[in-house]
C-alpha positions in Angstrom: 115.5 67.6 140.6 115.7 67.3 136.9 113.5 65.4 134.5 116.9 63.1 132.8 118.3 62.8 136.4 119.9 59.5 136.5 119.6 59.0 132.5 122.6 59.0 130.5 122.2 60.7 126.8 124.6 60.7 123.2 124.1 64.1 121.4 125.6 63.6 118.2 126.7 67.4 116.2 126.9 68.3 120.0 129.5 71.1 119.3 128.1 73.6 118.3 124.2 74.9 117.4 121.1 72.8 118.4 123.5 69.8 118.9 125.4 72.3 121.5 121.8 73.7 123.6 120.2 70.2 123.4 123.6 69.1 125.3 123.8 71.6 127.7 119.8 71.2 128.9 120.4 67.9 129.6 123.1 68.4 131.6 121.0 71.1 133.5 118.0 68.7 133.6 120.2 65.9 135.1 121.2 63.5 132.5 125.2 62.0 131.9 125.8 63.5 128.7 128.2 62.3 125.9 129.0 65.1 124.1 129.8 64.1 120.4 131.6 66.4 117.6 133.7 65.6 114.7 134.7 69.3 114.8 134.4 69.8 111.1 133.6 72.6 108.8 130.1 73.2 107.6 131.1 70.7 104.3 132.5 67.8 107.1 136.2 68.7 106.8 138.8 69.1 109.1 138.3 68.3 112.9 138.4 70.2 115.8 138.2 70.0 119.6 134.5 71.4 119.5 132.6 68.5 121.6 135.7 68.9 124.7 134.6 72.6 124.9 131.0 71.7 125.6 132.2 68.9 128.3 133.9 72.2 130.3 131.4 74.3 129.7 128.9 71.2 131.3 131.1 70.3 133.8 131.5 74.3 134.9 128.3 74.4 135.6 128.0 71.1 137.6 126.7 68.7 135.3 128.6 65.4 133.5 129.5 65.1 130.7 132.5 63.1 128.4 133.7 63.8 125.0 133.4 62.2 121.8 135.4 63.3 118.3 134.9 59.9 116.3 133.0 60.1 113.1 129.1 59.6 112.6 129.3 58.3 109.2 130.8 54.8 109.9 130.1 52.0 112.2 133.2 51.7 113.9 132.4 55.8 114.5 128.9 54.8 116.3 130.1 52.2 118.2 133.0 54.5 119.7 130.1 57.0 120.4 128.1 54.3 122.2 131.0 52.5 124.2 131.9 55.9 124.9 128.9 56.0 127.1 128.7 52.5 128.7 132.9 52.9 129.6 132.2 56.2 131.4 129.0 55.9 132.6 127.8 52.1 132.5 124.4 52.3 130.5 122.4 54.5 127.7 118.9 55.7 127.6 118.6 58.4 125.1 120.5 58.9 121.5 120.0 61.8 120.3 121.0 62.3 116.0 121.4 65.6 115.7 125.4 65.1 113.4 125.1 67.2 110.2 127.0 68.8 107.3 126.0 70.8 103.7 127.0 70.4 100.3 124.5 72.8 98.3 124.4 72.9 94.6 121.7 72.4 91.9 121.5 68.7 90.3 123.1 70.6 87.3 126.8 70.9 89.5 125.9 68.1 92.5 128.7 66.1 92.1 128.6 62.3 93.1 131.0 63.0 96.4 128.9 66.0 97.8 126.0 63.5 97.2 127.5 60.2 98.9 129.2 62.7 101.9 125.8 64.0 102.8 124.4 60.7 102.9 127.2 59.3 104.5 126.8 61.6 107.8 122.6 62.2 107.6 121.5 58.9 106.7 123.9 56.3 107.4 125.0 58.5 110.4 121.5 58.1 112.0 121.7 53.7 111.5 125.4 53.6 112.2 124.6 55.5 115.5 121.3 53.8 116.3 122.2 50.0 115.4 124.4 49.7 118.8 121.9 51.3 120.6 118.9 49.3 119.4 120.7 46.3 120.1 121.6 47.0 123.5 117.9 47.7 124.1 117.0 44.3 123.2 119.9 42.7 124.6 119.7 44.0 127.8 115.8 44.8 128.1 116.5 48.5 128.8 113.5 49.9 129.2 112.0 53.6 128.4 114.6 54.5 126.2 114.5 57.6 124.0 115.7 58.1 120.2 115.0 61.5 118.4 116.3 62.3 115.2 116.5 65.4 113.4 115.0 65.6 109.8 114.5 68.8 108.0 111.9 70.7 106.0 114.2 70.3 102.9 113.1 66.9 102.8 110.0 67.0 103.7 108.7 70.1 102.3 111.7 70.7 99.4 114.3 73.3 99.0 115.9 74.9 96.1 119.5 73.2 95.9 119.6 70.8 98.1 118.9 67.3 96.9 121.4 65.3 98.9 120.4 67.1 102.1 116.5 66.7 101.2 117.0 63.3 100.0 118.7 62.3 103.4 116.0 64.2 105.3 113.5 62.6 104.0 115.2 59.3 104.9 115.5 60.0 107.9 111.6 60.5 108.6 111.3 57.4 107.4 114.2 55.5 109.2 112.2 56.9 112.2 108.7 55.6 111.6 109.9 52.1 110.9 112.1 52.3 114.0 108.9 53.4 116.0 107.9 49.9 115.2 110.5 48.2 115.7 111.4 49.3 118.9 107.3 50.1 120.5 107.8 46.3 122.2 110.6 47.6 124.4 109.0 51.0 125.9 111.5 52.9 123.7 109.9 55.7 121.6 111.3 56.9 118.5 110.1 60.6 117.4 111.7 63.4 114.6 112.2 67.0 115.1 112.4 69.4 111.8 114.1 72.1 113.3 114.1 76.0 112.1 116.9 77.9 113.9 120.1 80.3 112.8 123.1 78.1 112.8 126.6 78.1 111.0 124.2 75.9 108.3 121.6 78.1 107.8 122.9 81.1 108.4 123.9 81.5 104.8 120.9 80.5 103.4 119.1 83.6 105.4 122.1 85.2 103.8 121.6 84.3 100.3 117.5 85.0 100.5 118.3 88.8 101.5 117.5 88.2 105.1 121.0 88.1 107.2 118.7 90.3 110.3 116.7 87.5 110.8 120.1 85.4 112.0 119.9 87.5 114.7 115.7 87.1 115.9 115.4 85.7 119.7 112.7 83.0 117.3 115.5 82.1 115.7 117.6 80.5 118.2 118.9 77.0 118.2 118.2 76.8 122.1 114.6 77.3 121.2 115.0 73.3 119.9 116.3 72.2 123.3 113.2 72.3 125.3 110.9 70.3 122.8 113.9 67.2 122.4 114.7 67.3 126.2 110.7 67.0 126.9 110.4 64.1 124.1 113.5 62.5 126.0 111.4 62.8 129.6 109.3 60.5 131.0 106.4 62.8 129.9 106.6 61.2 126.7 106.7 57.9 127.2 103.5 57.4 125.2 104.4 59.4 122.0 106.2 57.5 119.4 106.6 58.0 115.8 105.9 61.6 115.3 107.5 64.6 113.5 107.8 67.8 115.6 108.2 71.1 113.8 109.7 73.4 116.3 110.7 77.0 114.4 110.2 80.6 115.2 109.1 80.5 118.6 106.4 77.8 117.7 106.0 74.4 118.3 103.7 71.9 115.9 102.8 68.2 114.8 103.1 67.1 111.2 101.0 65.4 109.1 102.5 62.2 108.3 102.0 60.7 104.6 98.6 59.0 104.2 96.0 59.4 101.4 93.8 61.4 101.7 90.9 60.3 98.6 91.1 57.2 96.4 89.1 55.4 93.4 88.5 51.7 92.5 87.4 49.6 90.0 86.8 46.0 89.8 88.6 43.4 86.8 91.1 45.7 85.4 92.9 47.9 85.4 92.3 51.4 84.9 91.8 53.4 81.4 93.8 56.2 80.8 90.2 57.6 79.6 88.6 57.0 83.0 92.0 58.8 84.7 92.0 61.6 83.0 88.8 61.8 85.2 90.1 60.4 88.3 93.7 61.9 88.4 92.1 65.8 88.2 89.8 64.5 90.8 92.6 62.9 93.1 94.5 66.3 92.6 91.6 68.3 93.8 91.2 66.8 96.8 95.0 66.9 97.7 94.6 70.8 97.0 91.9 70.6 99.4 93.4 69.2 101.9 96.3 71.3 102.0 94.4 74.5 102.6 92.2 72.3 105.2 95.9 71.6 106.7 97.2 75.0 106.2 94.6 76.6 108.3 94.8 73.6 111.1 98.3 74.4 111.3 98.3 78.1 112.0 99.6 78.9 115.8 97.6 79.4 118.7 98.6 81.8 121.6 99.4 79.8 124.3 97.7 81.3 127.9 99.6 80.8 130.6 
């Protein structure tokens, strides 16, 4: 018995990397998986015959799966992916946004195609994938249905070179809390991961930084990401919603999600930019404070077991 028997699942980016492990555990958990790949380079061009490798691989070791090449990035691309899995399988419970590529340059060489391309797959890849979905949910009253998307600590905590990817990660987190909303009347939760792991993306990065060993760490593995999405997919989770999961180097942790954190008023007007230059050091202060209140929540605990 596995915890997605009987649930059928899309994996978007499916071919290779986290896409590729969260695939193949739900296959060994029991789920009907659709298997979905472009088959791209690392920039989105070109196509290959990625996803069909993971459907043999799948299938070899007894679990179902189908194929999917069509592209993220449009709608008629997400609503192949989603008949996909009602003409092979006859329903949908769990999407799964994983679909991803790189452009990297500074703002100083970002040209406006390696911005819109990024966007195009990230952002409107997640909606495009998702609307078809949400809509059969409240079409059919589908109940306990999972969505987890994938944002990325370039968005959410910034990285050097990136901003398309960061912008579209941060999106993304907040695509998902407004879809947590939207979708809490019909049992389906909605929940992010940030992911940390050695892929044909970030392998270069570790590269670049002087550190191509740690590629190689057992904490660095993309199958270390599969566990955490196929338990948010369970029916374990069927009360957490909403949420950003940070699952890197062998750890697992909850983010803090925007909220503020110290605030002034006054009454009849508006503020003086004499009285902020005693509120706004203030207001930093306390955001400095809260960070190292954060930073020392945050740091891991052994887990007994």
């Amino acid at each position: 018995m596995g915890v997605l028997d009987g649930k059928v699942a899309i994996v978007t980016g499916a071919g290779r990397g986290i896409g590729r492990e969260i695939a193949l555990y739900f296959a060994r958990e029991g789920a009907a998986v659709v298997v979905n790949d472009l088959g791209g380079a690392v920039d989105g061009s070109g196509s290959g015959d990625v996803a069909e490798d993971v459907v043999q691989e799948i299938r070899a070791g007894g679990g179902t799966a189908v194929s999917n090449s069509a592209s993220v990035a449009t709608a008629e691309g997400g609503r192949s992916i989603f008949e996909t899995a009602m003409e092979n399988f006859g329903a949908l419970d769990i999407l799964v946004n994983n679909a991803g590529i790189l452009r990297d340059k500074t703002i100083f060489k970002l040209e406006e195609s390696d911005w819109d391309e990024v966007m195009a797959v990230h952002l409107r890849g997640h909606f495009c994938c998702t609307k078809p979905f949400a809509v059969y949910i409240r079409e059919t009253g589908r109940q306990d249905c999972r969505i987890i998307n994938f944002s990325s600590v370039s968005g959410l905590f910034g990285n050097f070179g990136q901003s398309n990817y960061g912008a579209a990660k941060a999106g993304i987190a907040g695509f998902s809390r407004v879809l947590a909303l939207e979708l809490k009347k019909y049992a389906c939760t909605v929940n992010t991961i940030s992911p940390g792991a050695a892929t044909r993306m970030t392998i270069p990065l570790m590269e670049a930084r002087g550190r191509p060993q740690a590629a190689d760490a057992p904490e660095r593995s993309p199958a270390q990401v599969a566990p955490v999405v196929t338990w948010l997919a369970s029916p374990a989770a069927s009360d957490i919603t909403g949420q950003i999961f940070h699952v890197s180097q062998g750890r697992v942790g909850i983010m803090q999600q925007p909220a503020v954190v110290r605030s002034f008023e006054k009454s009849g007007a508006f503020f003086t930019l004499e009285e902020l230059d005693q509120v706004m050091p203030t207001l930093a202060e306390a955001k400095r404070a809260r960070d190292l209140e954060v930073r020392e929540l945050a740091k891991p605990e052994k887990l007994s077991v």
